[in-house]
C-alpha positions as a Markdown table, in Angstrom:
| # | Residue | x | y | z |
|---|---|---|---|---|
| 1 | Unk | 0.0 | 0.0 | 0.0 |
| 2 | Unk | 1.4 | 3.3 | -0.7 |
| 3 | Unk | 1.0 | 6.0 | 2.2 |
| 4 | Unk | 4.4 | 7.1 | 2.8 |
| 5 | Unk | 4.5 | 11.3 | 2.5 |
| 6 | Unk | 0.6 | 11.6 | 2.4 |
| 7 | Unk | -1.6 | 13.9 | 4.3 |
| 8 | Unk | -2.4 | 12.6 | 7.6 |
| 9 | Unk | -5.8 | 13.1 | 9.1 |
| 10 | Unk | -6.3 | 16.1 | 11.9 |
| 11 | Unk | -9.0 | 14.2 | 13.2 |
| 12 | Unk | -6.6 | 12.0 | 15.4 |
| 13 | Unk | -6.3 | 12.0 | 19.0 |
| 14 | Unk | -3.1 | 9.9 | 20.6 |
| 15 | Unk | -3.9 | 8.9 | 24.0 |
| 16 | Unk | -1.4 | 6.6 | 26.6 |
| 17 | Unk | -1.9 | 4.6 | 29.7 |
| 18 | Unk | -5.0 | 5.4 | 31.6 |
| 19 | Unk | -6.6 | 2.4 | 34.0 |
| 20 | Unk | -9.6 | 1.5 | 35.6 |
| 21 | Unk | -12.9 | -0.1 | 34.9 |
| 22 | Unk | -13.7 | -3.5 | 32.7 |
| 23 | Unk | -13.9 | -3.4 | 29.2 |
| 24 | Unk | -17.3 | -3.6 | 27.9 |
| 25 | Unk | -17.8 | -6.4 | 24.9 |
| 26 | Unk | -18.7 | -4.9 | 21.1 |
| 27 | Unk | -20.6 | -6.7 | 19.1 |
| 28 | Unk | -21.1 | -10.3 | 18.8 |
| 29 | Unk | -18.8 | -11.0 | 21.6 |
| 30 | Unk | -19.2 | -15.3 | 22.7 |
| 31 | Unk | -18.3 | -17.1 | 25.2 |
| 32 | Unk | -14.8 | -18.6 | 26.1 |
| 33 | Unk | -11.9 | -17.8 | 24.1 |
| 34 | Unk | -13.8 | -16.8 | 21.4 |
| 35 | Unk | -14.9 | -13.8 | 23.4 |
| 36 | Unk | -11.1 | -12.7 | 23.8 |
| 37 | Unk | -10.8 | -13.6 | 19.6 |
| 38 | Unk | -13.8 | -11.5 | 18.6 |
| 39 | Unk | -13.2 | -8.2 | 20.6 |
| 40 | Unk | -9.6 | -8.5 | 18.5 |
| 41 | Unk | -11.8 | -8.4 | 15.3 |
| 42 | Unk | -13.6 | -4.9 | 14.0 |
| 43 | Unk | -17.3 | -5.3 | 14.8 |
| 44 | Unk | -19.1 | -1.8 | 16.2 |
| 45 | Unk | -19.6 | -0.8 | 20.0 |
| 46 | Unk | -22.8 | -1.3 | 21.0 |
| 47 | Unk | -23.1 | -1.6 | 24.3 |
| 48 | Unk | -26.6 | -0.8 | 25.9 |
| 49 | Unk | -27.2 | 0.8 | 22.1 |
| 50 | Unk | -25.8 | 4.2 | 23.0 |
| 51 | Unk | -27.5 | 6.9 | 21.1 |
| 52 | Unk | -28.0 | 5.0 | 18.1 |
| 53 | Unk | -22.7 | 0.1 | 18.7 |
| 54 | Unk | -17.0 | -15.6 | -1.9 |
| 55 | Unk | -15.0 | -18.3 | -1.1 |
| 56 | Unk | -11.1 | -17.4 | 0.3 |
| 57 | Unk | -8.8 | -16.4 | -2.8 |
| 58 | Unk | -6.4 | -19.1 | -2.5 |
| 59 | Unk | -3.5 | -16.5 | -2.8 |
| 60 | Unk | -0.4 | -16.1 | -1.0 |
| 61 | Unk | -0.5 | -14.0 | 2.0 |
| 62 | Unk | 2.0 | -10.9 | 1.4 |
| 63 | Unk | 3.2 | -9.3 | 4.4 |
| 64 | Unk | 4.1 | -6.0 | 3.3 |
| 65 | Unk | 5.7 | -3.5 | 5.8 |
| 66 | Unk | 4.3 | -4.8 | 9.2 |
| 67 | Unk | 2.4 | -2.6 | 11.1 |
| 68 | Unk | 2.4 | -3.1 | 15.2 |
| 69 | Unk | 2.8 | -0.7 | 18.5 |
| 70 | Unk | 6.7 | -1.1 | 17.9 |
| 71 | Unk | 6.4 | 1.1 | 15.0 |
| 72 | Unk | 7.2 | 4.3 | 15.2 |
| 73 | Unk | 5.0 | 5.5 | 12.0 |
| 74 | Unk | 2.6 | 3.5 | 13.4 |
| 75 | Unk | 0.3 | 7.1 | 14.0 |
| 76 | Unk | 1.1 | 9.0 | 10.4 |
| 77 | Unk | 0.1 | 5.0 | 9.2 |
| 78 | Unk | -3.0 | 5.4 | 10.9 |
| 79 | Unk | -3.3 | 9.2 | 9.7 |
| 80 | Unk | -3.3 | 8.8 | 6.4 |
| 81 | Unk | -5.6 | 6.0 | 5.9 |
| 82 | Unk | -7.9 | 8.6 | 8.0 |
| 83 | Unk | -7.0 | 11.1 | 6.1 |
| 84 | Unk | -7.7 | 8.7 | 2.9 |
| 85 | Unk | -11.2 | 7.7 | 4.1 |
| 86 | Unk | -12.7 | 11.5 | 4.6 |
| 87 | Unk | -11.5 | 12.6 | 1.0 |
| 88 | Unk | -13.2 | 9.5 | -0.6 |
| 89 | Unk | -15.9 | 9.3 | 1.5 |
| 90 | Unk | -16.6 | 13.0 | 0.9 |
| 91 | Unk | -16.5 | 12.9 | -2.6 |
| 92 | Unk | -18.9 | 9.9 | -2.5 |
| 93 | Unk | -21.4 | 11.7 | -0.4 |
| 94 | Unk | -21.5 | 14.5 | -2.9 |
| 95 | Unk | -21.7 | 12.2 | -5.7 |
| 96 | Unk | -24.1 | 9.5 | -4.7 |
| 97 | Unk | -26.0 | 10.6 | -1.2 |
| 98 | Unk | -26.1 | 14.6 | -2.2 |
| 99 | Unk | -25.2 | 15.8 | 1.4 |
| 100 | Unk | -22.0 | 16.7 | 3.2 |
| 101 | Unk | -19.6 | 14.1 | 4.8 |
| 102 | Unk | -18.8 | 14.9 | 8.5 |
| 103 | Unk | -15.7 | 12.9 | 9.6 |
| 104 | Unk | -15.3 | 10.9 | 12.5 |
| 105 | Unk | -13.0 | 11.6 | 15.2 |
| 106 | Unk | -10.3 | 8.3 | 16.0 |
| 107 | Unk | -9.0 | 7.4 | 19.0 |
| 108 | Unk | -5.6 | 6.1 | 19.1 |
| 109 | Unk | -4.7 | 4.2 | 22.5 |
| 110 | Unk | -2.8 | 1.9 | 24.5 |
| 111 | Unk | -3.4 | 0.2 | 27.4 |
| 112 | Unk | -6.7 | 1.9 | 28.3 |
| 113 | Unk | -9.0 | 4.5 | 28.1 |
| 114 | Unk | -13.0 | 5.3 | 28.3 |
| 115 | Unk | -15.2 | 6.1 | 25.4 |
| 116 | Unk | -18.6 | 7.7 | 25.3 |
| 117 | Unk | -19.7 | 3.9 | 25.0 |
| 118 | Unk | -17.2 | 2.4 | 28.1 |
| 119 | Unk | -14.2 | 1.2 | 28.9 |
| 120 | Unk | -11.9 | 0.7 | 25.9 |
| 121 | Unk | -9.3 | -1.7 | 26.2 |
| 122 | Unk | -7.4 | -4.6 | 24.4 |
| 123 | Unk | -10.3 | -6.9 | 24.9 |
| 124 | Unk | -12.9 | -4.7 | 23.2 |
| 125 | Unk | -10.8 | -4.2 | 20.0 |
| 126 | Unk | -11.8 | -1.8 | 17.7 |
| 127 | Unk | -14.6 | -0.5 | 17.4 |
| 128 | Unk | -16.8 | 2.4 | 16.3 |
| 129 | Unk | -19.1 | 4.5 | 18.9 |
| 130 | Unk | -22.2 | 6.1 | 17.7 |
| 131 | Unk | -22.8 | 8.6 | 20.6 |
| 132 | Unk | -20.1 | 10.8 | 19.6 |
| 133 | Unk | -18.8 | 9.7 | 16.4 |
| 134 | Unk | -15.2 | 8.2 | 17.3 |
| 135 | Unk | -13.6 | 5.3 | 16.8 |
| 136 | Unk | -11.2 | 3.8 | 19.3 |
| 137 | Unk | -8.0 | 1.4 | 17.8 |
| 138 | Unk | -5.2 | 0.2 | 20.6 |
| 139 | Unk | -2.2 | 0.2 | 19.4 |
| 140 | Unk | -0.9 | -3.5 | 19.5 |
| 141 | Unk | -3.6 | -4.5 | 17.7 |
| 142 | Unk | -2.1 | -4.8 | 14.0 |
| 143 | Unk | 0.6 | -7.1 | 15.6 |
| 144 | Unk | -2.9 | -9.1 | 17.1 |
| 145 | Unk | -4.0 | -9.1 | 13.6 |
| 146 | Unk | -0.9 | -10.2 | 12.2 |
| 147 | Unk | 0.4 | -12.6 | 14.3 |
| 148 | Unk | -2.4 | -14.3 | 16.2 |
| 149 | Unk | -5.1 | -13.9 | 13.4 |
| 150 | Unk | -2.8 | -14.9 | 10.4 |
| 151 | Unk | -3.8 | -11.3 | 8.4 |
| 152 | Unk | -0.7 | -9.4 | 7.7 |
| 153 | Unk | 0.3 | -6.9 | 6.0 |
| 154 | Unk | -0.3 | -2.7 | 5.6 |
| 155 | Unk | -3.3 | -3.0 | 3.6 |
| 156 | Unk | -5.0 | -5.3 | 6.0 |
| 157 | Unk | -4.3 | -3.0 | 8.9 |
| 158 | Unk | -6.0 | -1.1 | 6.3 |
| 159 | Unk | -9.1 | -2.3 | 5.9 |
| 160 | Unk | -9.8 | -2.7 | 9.3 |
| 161 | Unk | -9.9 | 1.3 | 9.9 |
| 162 | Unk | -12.0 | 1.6 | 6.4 |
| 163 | Unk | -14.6 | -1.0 | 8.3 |
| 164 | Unk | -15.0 | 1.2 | 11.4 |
| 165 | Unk | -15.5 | 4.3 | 9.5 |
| 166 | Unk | -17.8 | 2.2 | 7.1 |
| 167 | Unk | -20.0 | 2.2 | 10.7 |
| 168 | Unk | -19.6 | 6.1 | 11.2 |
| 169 | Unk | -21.0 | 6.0 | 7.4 |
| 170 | Unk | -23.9 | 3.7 | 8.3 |
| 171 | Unk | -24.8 | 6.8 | 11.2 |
| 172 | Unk | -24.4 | 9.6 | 9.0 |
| 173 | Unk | -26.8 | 7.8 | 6.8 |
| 174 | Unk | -29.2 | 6.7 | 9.7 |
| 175 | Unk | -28.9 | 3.1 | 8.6 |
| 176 | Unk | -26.9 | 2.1 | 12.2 |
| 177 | Unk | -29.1 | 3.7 | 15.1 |
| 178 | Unk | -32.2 | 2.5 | 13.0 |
| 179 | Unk | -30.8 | -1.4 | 13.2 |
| 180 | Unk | -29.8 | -0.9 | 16.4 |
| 181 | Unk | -33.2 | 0.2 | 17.7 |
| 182 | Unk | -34.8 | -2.6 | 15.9 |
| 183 | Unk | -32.1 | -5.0 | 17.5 |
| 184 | Unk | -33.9 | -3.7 | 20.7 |
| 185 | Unk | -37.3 | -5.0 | 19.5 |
| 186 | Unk | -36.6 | -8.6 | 18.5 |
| 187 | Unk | -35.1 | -12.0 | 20.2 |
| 188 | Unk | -31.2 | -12.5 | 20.3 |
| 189 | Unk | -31.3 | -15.1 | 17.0 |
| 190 | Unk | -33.3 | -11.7 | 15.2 |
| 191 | Unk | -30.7 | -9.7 | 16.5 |
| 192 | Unk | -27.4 | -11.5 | 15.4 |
| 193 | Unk | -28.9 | -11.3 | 12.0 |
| 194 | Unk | -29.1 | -7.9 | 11.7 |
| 195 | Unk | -25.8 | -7.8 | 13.2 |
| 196 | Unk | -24.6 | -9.8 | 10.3 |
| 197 | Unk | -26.9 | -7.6 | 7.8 |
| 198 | Unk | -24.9 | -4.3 | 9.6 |
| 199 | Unk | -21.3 | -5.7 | 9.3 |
| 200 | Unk | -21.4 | -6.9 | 6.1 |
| 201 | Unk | -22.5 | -3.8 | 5.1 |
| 202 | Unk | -19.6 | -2.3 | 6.5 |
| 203 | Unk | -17.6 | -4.4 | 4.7 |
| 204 | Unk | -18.8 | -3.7 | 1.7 |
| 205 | Unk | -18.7 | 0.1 | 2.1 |
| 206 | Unk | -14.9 | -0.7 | 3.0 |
| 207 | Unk | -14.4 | -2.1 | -0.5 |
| 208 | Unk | -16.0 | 1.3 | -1.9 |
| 209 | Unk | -13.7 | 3.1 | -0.3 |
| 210 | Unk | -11.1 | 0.9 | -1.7 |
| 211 | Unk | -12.0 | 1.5 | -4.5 |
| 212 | Unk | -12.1 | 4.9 | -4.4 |
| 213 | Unk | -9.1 | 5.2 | -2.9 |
| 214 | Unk | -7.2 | 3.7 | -5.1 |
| 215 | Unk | -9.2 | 6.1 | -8.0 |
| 216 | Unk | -8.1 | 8.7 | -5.9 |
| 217 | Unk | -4.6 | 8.6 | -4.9 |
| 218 | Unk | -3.4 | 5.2 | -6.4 |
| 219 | Unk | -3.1 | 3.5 | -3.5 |
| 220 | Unk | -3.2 | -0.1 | -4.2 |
| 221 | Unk | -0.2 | -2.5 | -4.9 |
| 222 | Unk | 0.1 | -6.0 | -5.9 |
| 223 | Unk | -1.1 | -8.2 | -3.0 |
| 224 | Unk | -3.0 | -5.2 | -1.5 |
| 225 | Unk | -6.9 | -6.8 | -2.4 |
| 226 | Unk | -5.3 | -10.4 | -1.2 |
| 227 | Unk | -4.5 | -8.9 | 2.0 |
| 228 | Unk | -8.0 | -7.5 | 2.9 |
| 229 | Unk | -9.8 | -10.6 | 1.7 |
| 230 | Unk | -7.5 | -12.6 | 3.8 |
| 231 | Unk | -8.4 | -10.4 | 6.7 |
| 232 | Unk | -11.8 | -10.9 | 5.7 |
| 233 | Unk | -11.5 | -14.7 | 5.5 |
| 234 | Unk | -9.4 | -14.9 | 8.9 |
| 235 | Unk | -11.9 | -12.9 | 10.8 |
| 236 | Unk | -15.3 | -14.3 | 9.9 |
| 237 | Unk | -17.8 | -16.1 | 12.5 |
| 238 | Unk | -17.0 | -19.6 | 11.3 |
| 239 | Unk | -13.3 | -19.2 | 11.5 |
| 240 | Unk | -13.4 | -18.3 | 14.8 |
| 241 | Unk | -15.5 | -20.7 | 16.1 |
| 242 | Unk | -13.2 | -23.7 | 14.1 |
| 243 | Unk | -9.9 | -21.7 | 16.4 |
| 244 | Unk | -11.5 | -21.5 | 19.5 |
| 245 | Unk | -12.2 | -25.8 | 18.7 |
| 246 | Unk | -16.0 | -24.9 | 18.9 |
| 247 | Unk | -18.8 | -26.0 | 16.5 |
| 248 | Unk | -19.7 | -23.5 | 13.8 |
| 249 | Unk | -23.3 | -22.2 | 15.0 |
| 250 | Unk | -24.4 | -20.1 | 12.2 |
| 251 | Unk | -27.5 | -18.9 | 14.4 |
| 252 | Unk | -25.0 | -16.8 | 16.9 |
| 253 | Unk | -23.1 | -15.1 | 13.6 |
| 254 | Unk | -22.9 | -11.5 | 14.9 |
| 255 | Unk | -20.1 | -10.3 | 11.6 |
| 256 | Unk | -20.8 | -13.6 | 8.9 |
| 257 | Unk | -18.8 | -16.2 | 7.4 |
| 258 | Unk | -15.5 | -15.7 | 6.3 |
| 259 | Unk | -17.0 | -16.4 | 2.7 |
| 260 | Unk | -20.1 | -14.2 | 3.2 |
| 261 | Unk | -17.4 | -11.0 | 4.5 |
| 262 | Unk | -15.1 | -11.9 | 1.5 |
| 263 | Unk | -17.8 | -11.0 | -1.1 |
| 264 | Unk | -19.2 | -8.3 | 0.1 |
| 265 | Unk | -16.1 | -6.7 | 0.5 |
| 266 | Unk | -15.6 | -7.6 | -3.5 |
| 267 | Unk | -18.9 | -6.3 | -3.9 |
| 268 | Unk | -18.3 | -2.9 | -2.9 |
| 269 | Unk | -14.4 | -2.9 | -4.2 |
| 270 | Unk | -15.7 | -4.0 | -7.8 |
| 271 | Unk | -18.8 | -1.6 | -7.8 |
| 272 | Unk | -17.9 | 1.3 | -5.9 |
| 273 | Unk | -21.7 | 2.0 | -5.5 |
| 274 | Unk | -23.3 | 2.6 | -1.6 |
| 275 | Unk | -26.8 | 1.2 | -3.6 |
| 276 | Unk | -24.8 | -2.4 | -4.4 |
| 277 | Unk | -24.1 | -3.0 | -0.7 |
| 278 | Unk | -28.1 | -2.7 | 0.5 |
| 279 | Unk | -27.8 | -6.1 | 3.3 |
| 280 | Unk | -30.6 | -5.7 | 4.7 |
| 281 | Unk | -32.6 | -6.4 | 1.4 |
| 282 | Unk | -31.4 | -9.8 | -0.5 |
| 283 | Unk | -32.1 | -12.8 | 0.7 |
| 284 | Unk | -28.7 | -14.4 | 0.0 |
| 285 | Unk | -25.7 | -13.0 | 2.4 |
């Protein structure tokens, strides 16, 4: 991925040590180990519903320029995909929504810190909170993604900020606090599937942006795509649930298969159109 020498993001805040409190789950969190696996996987921050929280390629994994807390580029990485995400996303808002794009704000953190939707914290991973439009990202958790989740690489780091500000999209466009208030309404088997509806549609909004990023600024290098569908295929329900040594039990899928993320996410890279990544009306995921 090239982002060496770009503009990085003023809507950035660096924050170190902190303490107290327990970290609240995001979405979809399960029990045992794959409780600990999921909050290391980008879902949205929902807790208590705050003011609203294809097959695999077959490719080689490419681990291109690892990205971890060791790094000490690690914020101007995180600054310019930022930065990447409010130009695209602006332009797409004026080209297919008609209204102005109002970035989110992301928090950058290690150790722990408090967000307007709890306790933020290793455990929690990344996630997106609706009640004031941030998004909070610890800093070790690239070298999580890399090294305990198998999905290396710049471009995967990548696509895991695109996903969170794919939610901050969904609230802008009133599509997230309206799913979460119906997630309210219905039983728990109703409300994992329109967390799956939700997340896929982030991931397919993350492809747009991809998309558009690379129409943009010419971001994309060879093995780039691979990396995020990797990600994609490393970080879906079933995949966890096989690595914690658990039976796959599509009726508690809070994000979707590995599958189901890797074509949406081609969905929106190959369309680069917010109408193709509608979720929440086909009947195949």
């Amino acid at each position: 991925m090239k982002w060496q020498g770009r503009r990085v993001s003023r809507n950035i805040e660096r924050r170190s040590g902190g303490g107290g409190g327990r970290a609240v789950g995001g979405i979809g969190g399960i029990a045992g180990i794959v409780v600990l696996l999921i909050g290391w996987y980008f879902g949205v921050d929902v807790s208590a519903l705050v003011g609203s929280g294809g097959t695999s390629t077959g490719s080689e994994q490419v681990d291109r320029g690892p990205i971890d807390a060791a790094d000490p580029e690690l914020e101007q990485f995180v600054g310019v995909v930022l930065a990447d995400t409010e130009e695209v996303w602006a332009k797409i808002f004026a080209a297919q929504v008609d209204e102005p794009y109002a970035p989110p704000r992301l928090v950058l953190f290690d150790g722990i810190t408090q967000s307007a939707c709890g306790t933020a914290d290793a455990a929690t991973g990344p996630f997106y909170c609706p009640a004031n439009a941030e998004i909070f990202l610890d800093t070790a958790f690239f070298r999580t993604l890399r090294d305990q989740l198998g999905a290396g690489g710049d471009f995967a780091a990548a696509y895991v900020i695109a996903h969170e500000v794919a939610h901050h999209v969904q609230n802008e466009l009133g599509i997230l606090g309206q799913v979460n208030r119906m997630r309210g309404q219905v039983d728990a088997a109703q409300s994992n599937a329109l967390s799956v509806r939700t997340e896929l549609q982030a991931d397919c909004y993350a492809g747009v942006w991809a998309q558009g990023a690379q129409a943009m600024f010419g971001t994309l290098e060879p093995g780039d795509i691979d990396e995020a569908m990797n990600a994609a295929a490393r970080i879906g329900d079933d995949a966890l649930q096989r690595g914690a040594g658990q039976a796959v039990r599509p009726d508690s899928f809070t994000h979707g298969s590995s599958a189901q993320r890797q074509r949406w996410f081609a969905t929106g890279y190959e369309s680069g159109d917010l109408t193709a990544c509608d979720t929440f009306s086909v009947d195949r995921l």
